[in-house]
C-alpha positions in Angstrom: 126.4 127.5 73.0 127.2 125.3 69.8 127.7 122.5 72.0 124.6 122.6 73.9 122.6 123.6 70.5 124.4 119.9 68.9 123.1 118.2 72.2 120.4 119.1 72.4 119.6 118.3 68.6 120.8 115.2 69.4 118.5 114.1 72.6 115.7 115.7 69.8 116.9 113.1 67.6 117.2 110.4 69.6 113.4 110.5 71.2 112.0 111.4 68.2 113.7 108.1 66.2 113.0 106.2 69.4 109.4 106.8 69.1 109.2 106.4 65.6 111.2 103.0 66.4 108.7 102.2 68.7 105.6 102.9 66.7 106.7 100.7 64.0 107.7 97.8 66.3 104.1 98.3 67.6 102.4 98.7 64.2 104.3 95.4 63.3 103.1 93.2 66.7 99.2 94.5 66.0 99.6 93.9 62.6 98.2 90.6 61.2 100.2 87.6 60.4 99.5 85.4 57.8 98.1 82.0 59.2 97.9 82.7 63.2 94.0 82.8 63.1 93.4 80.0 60.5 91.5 77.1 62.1 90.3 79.5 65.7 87.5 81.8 63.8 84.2 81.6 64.8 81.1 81.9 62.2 77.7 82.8 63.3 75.3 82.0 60.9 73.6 84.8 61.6 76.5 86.9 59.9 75.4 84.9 56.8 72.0 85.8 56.9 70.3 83.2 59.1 67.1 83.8 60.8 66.6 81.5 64.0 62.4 82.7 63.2 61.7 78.7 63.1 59.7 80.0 59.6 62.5 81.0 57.1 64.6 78.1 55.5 68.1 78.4 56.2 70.2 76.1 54.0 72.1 78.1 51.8 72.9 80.7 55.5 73.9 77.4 57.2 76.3 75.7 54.0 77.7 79.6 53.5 79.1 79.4 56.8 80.2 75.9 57.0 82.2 77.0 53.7 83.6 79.8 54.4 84.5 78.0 57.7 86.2 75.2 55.8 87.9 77.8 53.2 89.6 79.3 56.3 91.4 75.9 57.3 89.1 74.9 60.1 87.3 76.9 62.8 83.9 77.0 64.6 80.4 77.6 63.0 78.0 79.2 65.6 74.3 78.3 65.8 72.7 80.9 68.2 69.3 81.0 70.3 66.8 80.5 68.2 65.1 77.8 65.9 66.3 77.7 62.6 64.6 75.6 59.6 67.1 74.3 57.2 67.3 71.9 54.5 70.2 69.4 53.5 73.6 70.5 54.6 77.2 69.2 54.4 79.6 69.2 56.9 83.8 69.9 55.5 86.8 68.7 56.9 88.3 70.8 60.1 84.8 72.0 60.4 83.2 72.1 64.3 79.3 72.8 64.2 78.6 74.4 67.9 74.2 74.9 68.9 74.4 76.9 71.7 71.7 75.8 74.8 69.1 77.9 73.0 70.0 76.7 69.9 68.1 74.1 67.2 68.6 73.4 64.2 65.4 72.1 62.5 64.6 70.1 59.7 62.2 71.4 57.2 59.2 69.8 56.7 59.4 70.5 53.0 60.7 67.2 51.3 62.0 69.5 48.7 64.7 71.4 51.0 66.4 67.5 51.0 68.7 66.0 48.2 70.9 63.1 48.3 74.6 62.7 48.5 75.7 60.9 45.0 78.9 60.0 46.6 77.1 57.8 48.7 76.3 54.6 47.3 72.4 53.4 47.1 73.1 49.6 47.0 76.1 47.0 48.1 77.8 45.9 51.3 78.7 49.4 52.7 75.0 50.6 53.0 73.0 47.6 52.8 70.4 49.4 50.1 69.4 52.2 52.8 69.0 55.4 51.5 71.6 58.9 51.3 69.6 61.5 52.5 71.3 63.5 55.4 69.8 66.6 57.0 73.6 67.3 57.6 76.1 65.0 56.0 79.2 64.5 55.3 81.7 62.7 53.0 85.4 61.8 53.0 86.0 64.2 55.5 88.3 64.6 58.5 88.2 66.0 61.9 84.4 66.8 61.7 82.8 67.7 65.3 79.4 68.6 66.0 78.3 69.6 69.5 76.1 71.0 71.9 74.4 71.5 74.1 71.7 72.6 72.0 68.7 70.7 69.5 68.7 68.9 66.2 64.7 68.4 65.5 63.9 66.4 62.1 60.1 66.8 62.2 60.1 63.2 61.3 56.4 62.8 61.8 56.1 64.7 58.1 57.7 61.7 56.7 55.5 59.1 57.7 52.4 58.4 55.5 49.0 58.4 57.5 48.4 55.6 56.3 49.6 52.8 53.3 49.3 54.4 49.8 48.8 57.8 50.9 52.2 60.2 50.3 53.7 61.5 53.7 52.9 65.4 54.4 56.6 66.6 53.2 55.8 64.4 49.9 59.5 62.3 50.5 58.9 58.7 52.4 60.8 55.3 52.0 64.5 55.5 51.4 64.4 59.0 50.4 64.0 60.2 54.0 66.7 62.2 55.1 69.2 61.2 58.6 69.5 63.3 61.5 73.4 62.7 60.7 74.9 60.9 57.7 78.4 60.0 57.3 80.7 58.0 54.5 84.3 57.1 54.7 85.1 60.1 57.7 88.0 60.1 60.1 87.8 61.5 63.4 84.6 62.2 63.8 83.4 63.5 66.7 79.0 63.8 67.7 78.8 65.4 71.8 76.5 66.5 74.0 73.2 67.1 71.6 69.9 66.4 71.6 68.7 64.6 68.8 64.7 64.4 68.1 62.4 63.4 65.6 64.6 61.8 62.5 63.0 60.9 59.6 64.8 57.8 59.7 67.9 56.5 61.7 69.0 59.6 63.8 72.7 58.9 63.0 73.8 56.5 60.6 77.8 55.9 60.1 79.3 54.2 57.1 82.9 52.7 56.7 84.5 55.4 58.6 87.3 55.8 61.7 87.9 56.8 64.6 84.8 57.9 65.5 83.4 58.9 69.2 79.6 59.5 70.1 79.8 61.4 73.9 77.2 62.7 75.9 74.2 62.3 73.3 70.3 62.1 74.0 68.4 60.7 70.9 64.8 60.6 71.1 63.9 59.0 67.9 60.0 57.6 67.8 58.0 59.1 65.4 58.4 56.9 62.0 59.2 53.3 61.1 62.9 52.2 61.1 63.8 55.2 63.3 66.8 53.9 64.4 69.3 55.6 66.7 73.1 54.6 66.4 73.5 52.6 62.9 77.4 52.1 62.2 78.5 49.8 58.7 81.2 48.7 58.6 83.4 51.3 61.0 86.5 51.0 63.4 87.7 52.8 66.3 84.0 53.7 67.1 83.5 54.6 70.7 79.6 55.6 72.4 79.8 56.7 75.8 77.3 58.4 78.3 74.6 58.4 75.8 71.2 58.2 76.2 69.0 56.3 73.2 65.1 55.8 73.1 64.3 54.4 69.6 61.7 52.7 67.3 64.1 50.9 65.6 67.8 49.1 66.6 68.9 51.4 69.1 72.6 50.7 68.5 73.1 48.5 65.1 76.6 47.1 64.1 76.0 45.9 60.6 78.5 45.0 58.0 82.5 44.7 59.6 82.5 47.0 62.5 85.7 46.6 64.6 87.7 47.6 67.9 83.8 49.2 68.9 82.9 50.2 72.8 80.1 50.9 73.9 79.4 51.6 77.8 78.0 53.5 80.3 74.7 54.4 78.1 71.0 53.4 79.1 68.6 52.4 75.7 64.6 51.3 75.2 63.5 50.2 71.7 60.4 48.8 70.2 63.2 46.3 68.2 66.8 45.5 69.3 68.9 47.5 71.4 72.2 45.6 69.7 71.8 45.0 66.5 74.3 42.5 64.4 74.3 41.9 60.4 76.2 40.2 57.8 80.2 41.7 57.9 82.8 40.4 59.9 82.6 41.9 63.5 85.3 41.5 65.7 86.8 42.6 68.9 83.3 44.5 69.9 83.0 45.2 74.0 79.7 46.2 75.2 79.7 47.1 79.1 78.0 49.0 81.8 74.4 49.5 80.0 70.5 49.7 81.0 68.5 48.3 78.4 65.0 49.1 79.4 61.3 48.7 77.9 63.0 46.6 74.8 60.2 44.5 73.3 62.0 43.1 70.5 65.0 41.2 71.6 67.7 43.6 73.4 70.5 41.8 72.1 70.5 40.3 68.3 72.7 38.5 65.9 72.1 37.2 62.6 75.4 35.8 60.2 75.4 33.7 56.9 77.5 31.2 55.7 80.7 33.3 54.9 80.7 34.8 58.6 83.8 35.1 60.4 82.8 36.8 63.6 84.9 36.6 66.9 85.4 38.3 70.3 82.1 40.0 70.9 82.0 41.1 74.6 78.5 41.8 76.5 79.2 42.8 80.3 78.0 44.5 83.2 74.4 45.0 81.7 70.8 45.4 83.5 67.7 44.7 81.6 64.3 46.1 82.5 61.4 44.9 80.9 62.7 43.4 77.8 61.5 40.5 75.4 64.0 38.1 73.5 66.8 38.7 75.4 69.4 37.2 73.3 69.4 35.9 69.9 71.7 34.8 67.9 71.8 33.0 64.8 74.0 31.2 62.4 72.8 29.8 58.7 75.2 27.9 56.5 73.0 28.6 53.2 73.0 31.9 51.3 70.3 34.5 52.5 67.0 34.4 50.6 67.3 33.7 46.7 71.2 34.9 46.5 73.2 32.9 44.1 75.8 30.0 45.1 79.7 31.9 45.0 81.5 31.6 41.7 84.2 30.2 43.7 84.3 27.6 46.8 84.7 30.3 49.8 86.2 29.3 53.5 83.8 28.3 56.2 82.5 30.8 58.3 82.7 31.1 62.3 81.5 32.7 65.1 83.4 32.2 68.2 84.4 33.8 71.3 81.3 36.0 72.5 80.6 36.3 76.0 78.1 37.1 78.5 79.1 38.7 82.2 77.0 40.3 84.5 73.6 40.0 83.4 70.8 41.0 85.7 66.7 41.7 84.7 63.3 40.6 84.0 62.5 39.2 80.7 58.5 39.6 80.1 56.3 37.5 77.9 55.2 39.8 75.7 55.6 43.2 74.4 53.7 46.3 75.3 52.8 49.4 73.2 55.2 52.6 73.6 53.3 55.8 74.9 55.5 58.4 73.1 54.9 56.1 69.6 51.4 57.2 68.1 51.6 53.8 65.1 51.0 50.2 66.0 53.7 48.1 67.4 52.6 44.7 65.1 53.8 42.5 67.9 53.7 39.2 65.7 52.6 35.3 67.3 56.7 33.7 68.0 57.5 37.3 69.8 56.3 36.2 73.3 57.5 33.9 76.1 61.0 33.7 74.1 64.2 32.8 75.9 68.2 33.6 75.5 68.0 31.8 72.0 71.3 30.3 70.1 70.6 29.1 67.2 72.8 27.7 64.3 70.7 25.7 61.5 72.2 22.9 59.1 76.0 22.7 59.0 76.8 25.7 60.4 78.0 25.4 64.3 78.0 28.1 67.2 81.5 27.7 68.6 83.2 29.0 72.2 80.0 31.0 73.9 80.3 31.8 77.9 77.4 33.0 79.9 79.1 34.2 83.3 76.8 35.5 86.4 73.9 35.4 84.6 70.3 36.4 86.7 67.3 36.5 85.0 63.6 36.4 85.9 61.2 35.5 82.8 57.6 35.9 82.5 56.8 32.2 82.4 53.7 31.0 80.9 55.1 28.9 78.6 52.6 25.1 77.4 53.5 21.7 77.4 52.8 21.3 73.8 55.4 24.4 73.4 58.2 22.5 75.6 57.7 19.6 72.7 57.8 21.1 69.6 60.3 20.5 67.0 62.3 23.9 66.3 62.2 24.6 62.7 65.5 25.3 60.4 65.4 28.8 60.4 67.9 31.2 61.2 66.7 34.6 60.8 65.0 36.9 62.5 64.9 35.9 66.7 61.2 35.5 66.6 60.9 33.5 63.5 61.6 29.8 64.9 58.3 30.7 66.9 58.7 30.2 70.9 61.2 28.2 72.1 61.1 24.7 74.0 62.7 26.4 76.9 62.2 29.2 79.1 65.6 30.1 79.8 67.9 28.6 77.7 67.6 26.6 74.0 70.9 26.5 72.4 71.1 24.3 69.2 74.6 23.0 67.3 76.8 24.6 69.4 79.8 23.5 70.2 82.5 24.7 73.9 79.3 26.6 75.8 80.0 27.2 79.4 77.3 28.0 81.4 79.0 29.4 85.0 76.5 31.5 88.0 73.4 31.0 85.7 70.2 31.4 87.5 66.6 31.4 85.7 63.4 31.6 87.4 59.7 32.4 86.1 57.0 34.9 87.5 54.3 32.8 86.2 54.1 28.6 86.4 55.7 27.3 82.7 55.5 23.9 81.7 58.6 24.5 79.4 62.6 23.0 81.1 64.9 26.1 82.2 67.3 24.8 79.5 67.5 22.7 76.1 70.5 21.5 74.4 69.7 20.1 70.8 72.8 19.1 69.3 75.2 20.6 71.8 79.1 19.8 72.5 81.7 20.0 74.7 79.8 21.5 76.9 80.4 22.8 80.8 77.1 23.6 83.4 78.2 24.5 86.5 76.2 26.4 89.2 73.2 26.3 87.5 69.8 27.5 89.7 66.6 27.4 88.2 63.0 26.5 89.1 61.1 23.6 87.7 57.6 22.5 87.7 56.3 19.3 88.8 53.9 19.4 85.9 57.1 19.4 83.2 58.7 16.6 82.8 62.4 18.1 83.3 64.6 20.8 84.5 67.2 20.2 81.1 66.3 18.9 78.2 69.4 17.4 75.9 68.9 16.1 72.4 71.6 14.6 71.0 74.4 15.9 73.3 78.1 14.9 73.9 80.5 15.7 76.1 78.4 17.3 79.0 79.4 18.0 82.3 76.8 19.6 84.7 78.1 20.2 88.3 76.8 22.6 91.0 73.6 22.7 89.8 70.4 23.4 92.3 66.6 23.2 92.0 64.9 26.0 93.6 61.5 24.4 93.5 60.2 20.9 92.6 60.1 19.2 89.3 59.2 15.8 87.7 62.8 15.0 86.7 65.8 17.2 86.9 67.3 16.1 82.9 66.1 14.2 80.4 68.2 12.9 77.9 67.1 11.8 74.2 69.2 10.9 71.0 70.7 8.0 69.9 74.1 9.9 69.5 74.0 11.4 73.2 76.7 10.2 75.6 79.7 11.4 77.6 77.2 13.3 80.0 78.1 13.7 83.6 76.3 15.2 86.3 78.1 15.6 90.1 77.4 17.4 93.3 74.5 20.2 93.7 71.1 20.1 95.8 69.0 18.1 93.3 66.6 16.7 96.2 63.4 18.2 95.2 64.0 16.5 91.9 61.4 13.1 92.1 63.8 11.5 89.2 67.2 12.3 88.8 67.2 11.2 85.1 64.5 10.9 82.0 64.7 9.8 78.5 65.6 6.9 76.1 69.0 7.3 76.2 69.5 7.8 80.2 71.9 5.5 80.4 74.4 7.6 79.1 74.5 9.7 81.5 77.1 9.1 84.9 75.6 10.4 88.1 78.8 11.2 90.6 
């Protein structure tokens, strides 16, 4: 009996320290551990007091989350169904901002609800003097991500003044009117798959930061003056893809020294430019697989000083729709506006090495008026009949520029007292040197242009050449088609041209003369093969002689 009484205190034993065993192995595996949620949580505003009413301000809800987010080492703040009214707001490193499909996040119309980000400088080359106002900012921050696929609405109409003199409706205008997105000096930073409406002022605006990647984006940004959509200074590693941009202002501007940039597979339609160039020193920019559409102020435009140093800026695979300009670019070798001279001699400037593939469009004369914009477009005088302008003025020289299968059909329209006029020494913004001598083409000090698959022809009779060289190099013209006029008195126009050699090249329909040359430097100029029979004179000009016909 004794030995059945011990064994069976033992099996008694044994389950009951087996199931106390087990219980604490459980208790232990449910209980937490230190660290294995950090960085995964998810905080809904609403937990913070948020009300998505689209009547209660909701800053201090909104920055509470994003905090407490941030204080956590990372995670996911939640923006629900609903329309929620909040002021500024900064975004913190490991921080990802999700607005749900029924989500917005709306600006308040309140001035008051704004304030500016001291750690973003007012004035010098990293913000070119615009302001630091950011419905949601941030600064010095890494792996920031906002995404959708719900709304960011700025009620930018309530920063616009009803007319000059009179205060805007939310009492803060000029500089002082707030971003849809502001950044400054952020790493991996990534925008996706929002709608952005209505900014006050440029719907996202990027400042020396890197690694940065725009995906999926509509921006619908008309309702104010310099409402512009993308606006990076002076970033790298920046990357827009599948975006979709309809803007006041520059729909895409790369100002300052923007480098290793792509931008592709987007459409954009602007009152101004699409692609947008400024002081800095960009390099190794490609551009590819874009609409630009209903662009009335020159789709793609450069404008460089003295100290430049610009190089391998690639345009490619590109359609334009109903567009003015449609490229400008422009070199000055003296300082912009009253700047002082340097202290100290500084090294010449270039810009070399951009190139144009796969163009195809319709440039139009003049600009139109923009249904969804309810202000003025101010079209001014040199903005119609423009051409693809490239311009360098004094000194300064346009070096190593390729236009590859380029198809274009312009408005036409153009006078004879236009084809002669003298192009002043101006190199700012495209419309500036007034309209051009030439429809298609007027390129002036430029040095190693290749013209290859270039076709130009007009909708309306111009009395302007296709093309104008005026102080042009080394230069290569092969396969050029492009209609003339019998009432012009060329096809091309050279001024002062060395080192020409035009081959391949066919008149669509008749013309006086199919060159004229002029310039008592001119020479080297060669012209062989091509269908130049509906020409009536092969060559023009008082220094014809120059030229070899083979």
């Amino acid at each position: 009996m004794k030995a059945d009484s011990d064994f069976t205190s033992r099996r008694r034993w044994l389950r009951g320290g087996s199931a106390a065993a087990l219980a604490a192995g459980l208790a232990r595996s449910q209980a937490p551990v230190a660290g294995t949620d950090a960085g995964v949580k998810v905080y809904n505003i609403v937990d913070f007091g948020a009300k998505g009413d689209g009547k209660a301000v909701n800053t201090q809800a909104v920055q509470a989350a994003i905090d407490a987010c941030s204080r956590d080492r990372g995670g996911t703040v939640l923006v629900p169904a609903g329309v929620f009214v909040i002021g500024t707001v900064e975004m913190k490193s490991n921080v990802t901002l999700r607005i749900t499909a029924g989500g917005t996040l709306m600006g308040s119309a309140n001035g008051k609800d704004y304030h500016a980000s001291d750690a973003i400088p007012l004035r010098g080359d990293s913000t070119l003097g615009d302001g630091n106002v950011g419905l949601i900012f941030a600064v010095d921050a890494e792996n920031v991500t906002l995404e959708g696929p719900g709304t960011i609405d700025g009620q930018g109409a309530q920063f616009r003044s009803p007319q000059r003199g009179t205060p805007p409706p939310s009492g803060r205008g000029g500089a002082d009117r707030p971003y849809h997105l502001l950044f400054h000096r952020c790493r991996n930073l990534r925008v996706r798959d929002l709608f952005l409406v209505a900014s006050a002022f440029h719907s996202i605006r990027v400042i020396q930061s890197r690694f940065v990647w725009m995906e999926g984006l509509r921006i619908h940004n008309r309702v104010n003056g310099n409402n512009d959509g993308f606006h990076f200074i002076s970033s790298e590693f920046v990357h827009v893809a599948n975006c979709d941009v309809q803007s006041q202002d520059d729909a895409c501007a790369l100002f300052g020294t923007c480098r290793f940039v792509t931008v592709t597979n987007s459409t954009f339609s602007t009152r101004w430019a699409v692609f947008r160039f400024g002081g800095g020193n960009p390099e190794n920019v490609t551009i590819s697989n874009c609409v630009l559409y209903q662009t009335y102020g020159c789709p793609i435009k450069m404008q460089f000083g003295p100290s430049a140093r610009v190089r391998n800026l690639t345009f490619s695979n590109l359609v334009l729709q109903d567009v003015t300009g449609p490229i400008s670019i422009d070199l000055s070798d003296r300082a912009r506006g009253n700047a002082p001279p340097p202290a100290e001699p500084q090294p010449n400037g270039f810009v070399r090495g951009i190139s144009f593939r796969g163009i195809r469009g319709n440039v139009v004369a003049e600009g139109r008026q923009f249904e969804d914009i309810a202000f003025n477009q101010n079209y001014r005088p040199g903005e119609t009949r423009q051409a693809i302008v490239l311009n360098a003025i004094g000194s300064a020289v346009l070096e190593d520029i390729e236009l590859h299968d380029v198809h274009l059909t312009f408005g036409g329209g153009g006078t004879a007292e236009e084809a002669r006029r003298e192009v002043p020494q101006v190199a700012g913004e495209y419309f500036e040197i007034g309209t051009p001598p030439a429809y298609g083409l007027y390129a002036r000090n430029v040095r190693n242009l290749a013209l290859h698959n270039v076709r130009f022809e007009v909708e309306q009779p111009d009395l302007r050449p296709a093309v104008v060289l005026d102080h042009a190099s080394d230069v290569t013209v092969d396969d050029l088609a492009a209609q003339g006029n019998p009432q012009a008195k060329s096809l091309v126009r050279m001024v002062e041209a060395r080192d020409v050699l035009v081959s391949s090249a066919r008149l669509l329909t008749p013309a006086a003369a199919f060159l004229e040359v002029a310039g008592a430097s001119s020479g080297d100029i060669t012209v062989e093969g091509g269908d130049l029979s509906k020409a009536a004179e092969m060559v023009t000009g008082d220094a014809r002689d120059t030229v070899k016909l083979r």
